[in-house]
C-alpha positions, 0 to 999 in steps of 0.5 A: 801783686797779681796781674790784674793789680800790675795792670791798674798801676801802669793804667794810673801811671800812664794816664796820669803821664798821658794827661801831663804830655801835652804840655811838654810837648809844647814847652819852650826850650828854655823852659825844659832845659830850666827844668833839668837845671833844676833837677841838678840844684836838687840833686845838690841841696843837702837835705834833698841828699841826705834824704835820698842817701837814707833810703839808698841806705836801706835799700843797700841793707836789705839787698844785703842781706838778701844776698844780693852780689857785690857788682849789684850791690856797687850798681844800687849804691849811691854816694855823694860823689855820684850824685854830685856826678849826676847833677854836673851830667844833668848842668851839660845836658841842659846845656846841650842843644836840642835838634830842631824840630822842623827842618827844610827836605827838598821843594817840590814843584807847584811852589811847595816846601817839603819839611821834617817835623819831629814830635814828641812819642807822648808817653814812654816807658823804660824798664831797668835793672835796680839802679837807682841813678837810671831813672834821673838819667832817663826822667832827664831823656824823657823831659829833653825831648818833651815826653812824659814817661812810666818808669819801672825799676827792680824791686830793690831799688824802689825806695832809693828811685822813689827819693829820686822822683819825688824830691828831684824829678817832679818838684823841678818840673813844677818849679819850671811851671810843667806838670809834676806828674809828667814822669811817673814811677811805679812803685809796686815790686814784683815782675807783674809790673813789668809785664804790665808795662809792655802791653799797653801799646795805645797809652805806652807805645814805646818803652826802653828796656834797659837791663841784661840777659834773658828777662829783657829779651822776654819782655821785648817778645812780650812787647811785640806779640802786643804791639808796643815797640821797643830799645832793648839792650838784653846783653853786653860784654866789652871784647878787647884783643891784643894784637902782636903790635900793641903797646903793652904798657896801654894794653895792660891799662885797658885791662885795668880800665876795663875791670873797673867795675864788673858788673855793667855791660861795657865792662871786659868780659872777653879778652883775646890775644893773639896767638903770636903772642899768647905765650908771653902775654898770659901768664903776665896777665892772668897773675896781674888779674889774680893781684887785682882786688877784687882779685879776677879769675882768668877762664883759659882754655879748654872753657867749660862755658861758651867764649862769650859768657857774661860774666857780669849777669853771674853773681857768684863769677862776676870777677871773671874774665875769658881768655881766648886766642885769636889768628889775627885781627880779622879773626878777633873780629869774627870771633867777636860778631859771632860769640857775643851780642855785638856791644863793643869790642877794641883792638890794641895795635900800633899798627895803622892797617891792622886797625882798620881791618879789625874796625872795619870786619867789627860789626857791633855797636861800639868799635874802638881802637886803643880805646876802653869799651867802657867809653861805650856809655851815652855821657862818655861818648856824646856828652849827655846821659844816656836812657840805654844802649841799643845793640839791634841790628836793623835799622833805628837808633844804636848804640847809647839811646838819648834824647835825639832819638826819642821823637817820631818823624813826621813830613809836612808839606807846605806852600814855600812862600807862606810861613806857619806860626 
C-alpha cells in the first residue's frame, strides 16, 4: 500500500466514525451500556464464536508459518476461554458507573455557579500490536465514554479483528439504536497505515498508541510534528526485588506469577536481589527458572545487554529474564527508575519500613508491595479494560487508559438559580 493509499483509508475511516460521533455523545447512559452488554451476548453466541475462532485459526497458521514467536503467537490466539473472559469483562464494564459529566466547582460572586463539564473527544484513535482481543477492549473504552474510534491493528491480526468488529462491535451498537459505524477498523496491512493514522490532527486529534519499543515512540514523534496528541506505551518490564526479609515461599510465587506469559509488558523482565542475600538465593532461582516450561534462561552478571533489556520485544530470547543485585531497597528503586521505562516494579519484604522506603524512592507507574507486576493491567487493577497503559511522566492520565480519561475538560459558568435542560 502506498502512502497516498494509507491516507484515504484513514480519511474514509474517519469520516465515517466522525459522522457517527454525534450521536454517541448524546446517548443516554442506559443506552451505552446496553450496548456493551450486547457486545458480551455476541461474544457468547456459538456461532458468532465459531466464526471469529475460524479466522483466529488462520490468522494463527499464517503467522506461523511466517515465523512469528511464540509469546506473539500466545498474545494472536483466541480460544474459548478467552472469549468467555472477554464477554464477562464487557458484563462488569457496563456495569460500571460513568463519572458525571457535569459537577459543581465553586460559586462565584455575582450569583454564578462554576461547573466542569466533561465532553466526548469526537473521534479517537488507537494503534496496537496484533491482538486481536484489544480492539473489543478499546471499541468498549471508546463507546463507554461516547466517542467514535479508528482502529488499527498489526498485519497479522487483520482477519481475527475484523470478525470481532463486525460480528460483535457494530452489530451491538446497531442493536442499541446507535450507529454501527461509530467504530471503525482499517483494515489494510502495511506500516503506511499507521502513519496515516497519526497525521490527521482535525478529524483524529488523539490516538492511543498501544504497543512496545521503538515503532511506538516513532510514531508518537510522528504524531506531534502533526499536531495529534497521544497515550503511548512504547516500553514495559515488570521489576520485581527480593529484599533480605522476604517471605521466600511468596517471592518464588511472584516469580512463578510473573512468567506466566512472556510476551506482554507487565510480565518479569528484571529480577534484583539483594545482595545480602545473593548467594543462597540464585542459584535456587536460576535452577527453578531452567525446570519451568518453557524453560527461562537467567541473564547473570557480568550482562552483555543493558540490566533493563526487554525481553519480551526479542523473539528469539523472550524466555528470558536478568538478574541483578541491588544494596537495598533504595538502591533496588533507583536501579528501577533509572534502567527501565518506570512500568512497574515491587518489593518482596515482610519488613513494613523497608516497603515504604522502596514504594515511596519508586517512581514508575504501577508500585506493588508483595504483589505481581501483572496486576498492573487495567480489568486487573480497576475493574474495567483498559485501552493501554500510559508511562509518561508529565502531567495527564497513567497507568492503565480507560474510559474516565478518554473525555475533554470543559468549565461552564452559569447563573446559580437558573437550571440548564
Amino acid at each position: 500500500m502506498t502512502p497516498t493509499d494509507a491516507a484515504r483509508a484513514v480519511a474514509d475511516a474517519a469520516a465515517r466514525a466522525s459522522a457517527a460521533s454525534p450521536a454517541l455523545a448524546a446517548a443516554g447512559q442506559e443506552q451505552i451500556d446496553t450496548a456493551i452488554r450486547a457486545m458480551a451476548d455476541r461474544l457468547s453466541d456459538a456461532g458468532v464464536t465459531a466464526t471469529v475462532l475460524e479466522a483466529n485459526q488462520v490468522d494463527c497458521a499464517t503467522a506461523k508459518e511466517a515465523g512469528m514467536a511464540g509469546g506473539l503467537l500466545d498474545r494472536l490466539r483466541l480460544t474459548p476461554a478467552r472469549l468467555t473472559d472477554m464477554a464477562g469483562q464487557l458484563r462488569q464494564l457496563a456495569d460500571t458507573e460513568a463519572l458525571p459529566t457535569r459537577q459543581k466547582v465553586r460559586t462565584l460572586d455575582g450569583g454564578l455557579l462554576v461547573e466542569e463539564w466533561r465532553r466526548p473527544v469526537g473521534v479517537i484513535g488507537a494503534n496496537f500490536e496484533a491482538r486481536p482481543n484489544v480492539a473489543v477492549d478499546v471499541a468498549s473504552q471508546l463507546i463507554k465514554s461516547r466517542n467514535a474510534g479508528v482502529l488499527r491493528t498489526g498485519s497479522a491480526a487483520i482477519g481475527s479483528a475484523a470478525a470481532l468488529v463486525d460480528l460483535v462491535v457494530a452489530p451491538a451498537l446497531t442493536e442499541a439504536g446507535l450507529p454501527g459505524d461509530a467504530v471503525q477498523l482499517l483494515r489494510v496491512p502495511g506500516r503506511e497505515s499507521a502513519e496515516a493514522l497519526v497525521t490527521e490532527p482535525t478529524k483524529i486529534p488523539l490516538v492511543i498508541l498501544r504497543g512496545s519499543g521503538e515503532s511506538t515512540r516513532t510514531l508518537a514523534a510522528r504524531a506531534a510534528l502533526a499536531g495529534v496528541k497521544t497515550l503511548a506505551h512504547a516500553d514495559g518490564g515488570g521489576v520485581l526485588y527480593i529484599h533480605p526479609a522476604a517471605d521466600r515461599t511468596l517471592a518464588d510465587r511472584l516469580i512463578d506469577d510473573g512468567l506466566d506469559r512472556l510476551g506482554v509488558c507487565n510480565r518479569l523482565n528484571l529480577l534484583l536481589v539483594d545482595r545480602a542475600i545473593w548467594d543462597e538465593t540464585v542459584p535456587r532461582v536460576v535452577d527453578a527458572l531452567a525446570a519451568r516450561e518453557p524453560k527461562i534462561a537467567a541473564s547473570l552478571p557480568p550482562h552483555q545487554h543493558v540490566v533493563g533489556y526487554e525481553w519480551a520485544l526479542d523473539d528469539d530470547n523472550e524466555a528470558t529474564v536478568t538478574i541483578a543485585p541491588a544494596d537495598g531497597e533504595l538502591d533496588a528503586a533507583d536501579i528501577a527508575n533509572r534502567e527501565t521505562s518506570g512500568l512497574a516494579a515491587t518489593i518482596v519484604t515482610e519488613d513494613a519500613q523497608a516497603a515504604s522506603r522502596f514504594l515511596k524512592a519508586y517512581v514508575g507507574t504501577g508500585a506493588f508491595w508483595n504483589a505481581s507486576t501483572r496486576r498492573l493491567d487495567g480489568f486487573k487493577l480497576l475493574g474495567v479494560p483498559e485501552t493501554g497503559i500510559n508511562v509518561d511522566r508529565v502531567p495527564g492520565p497513567r497507568g492503565p487508559v480507560t474510559f474516565r480519561d478518554l473525555y475533554l475538560r470543559q468549565y461552564v459558568v452559569v447563573p446559580e438559580d437558573r437550571t440548564l435542560g
